[in-house]
C-alpha positions in Angstrom: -65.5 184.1 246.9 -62.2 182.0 247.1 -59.8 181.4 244.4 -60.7 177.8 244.2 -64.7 178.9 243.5 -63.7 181.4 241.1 -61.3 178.7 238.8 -64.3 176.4 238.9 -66.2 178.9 237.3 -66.7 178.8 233.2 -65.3 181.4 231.1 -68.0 183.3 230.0 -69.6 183.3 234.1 -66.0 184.3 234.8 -66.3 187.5 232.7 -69.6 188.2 234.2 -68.2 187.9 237.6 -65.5 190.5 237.0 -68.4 192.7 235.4 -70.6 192.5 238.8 -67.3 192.9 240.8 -66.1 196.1 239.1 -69.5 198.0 239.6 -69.5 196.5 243.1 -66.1 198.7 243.5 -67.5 201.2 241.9 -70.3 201.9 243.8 -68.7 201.0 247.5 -65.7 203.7 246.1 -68.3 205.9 244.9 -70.5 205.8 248.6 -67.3 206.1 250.6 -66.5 209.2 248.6 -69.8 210.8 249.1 -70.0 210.1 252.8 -72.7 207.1 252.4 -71.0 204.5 253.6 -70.4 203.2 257.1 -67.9 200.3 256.6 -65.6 200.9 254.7 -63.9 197.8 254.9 -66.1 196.4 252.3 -64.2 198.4 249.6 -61.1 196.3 250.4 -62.7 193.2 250.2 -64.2 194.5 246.7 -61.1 195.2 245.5 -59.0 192.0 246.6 -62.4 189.6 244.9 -62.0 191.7 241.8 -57.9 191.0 242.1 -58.7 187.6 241.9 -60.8 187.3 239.5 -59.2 189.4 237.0 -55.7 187.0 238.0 -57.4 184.1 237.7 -58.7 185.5 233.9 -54.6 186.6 233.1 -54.0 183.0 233.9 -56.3 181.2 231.5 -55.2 183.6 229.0 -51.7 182.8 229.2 -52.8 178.8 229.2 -51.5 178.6 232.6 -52.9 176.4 236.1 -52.4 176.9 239.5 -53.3 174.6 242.3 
């Protein structure tokens, strides 16, 4: 998801996002650490959605906007 898709979103499907995205990480960090996972590239990608949704969150709360 792209920083423009995740601004569009509404608060409160904002702070279900990050909830979806953090157990995402958690699991893919979890799989990688018990050997289950085959690509771990995916945990990167995890981590930089979850980056931006949590900087797009800091944002609204300190009132400002970004193009």
């Amino acid at each position: 998801m792209k920083a423009k898709e995740i601004r569009d979103l509404e608060d409160s499907e904002l702070v279900k996002q990050i909830g979806v995205l953090r157990k995402e990480v958690f699991g893919l960090r979890f799989a990688n650490a018990t050997g289950e996972l085959d690509n771990t590239a995916g945990v990167g990608r995890a981590k930089r959605e979850l980056a931006r949704a949590l900087t797009v969150a800091h944002e609204r709360e300190l009132g400002t906007k970004r193009n």
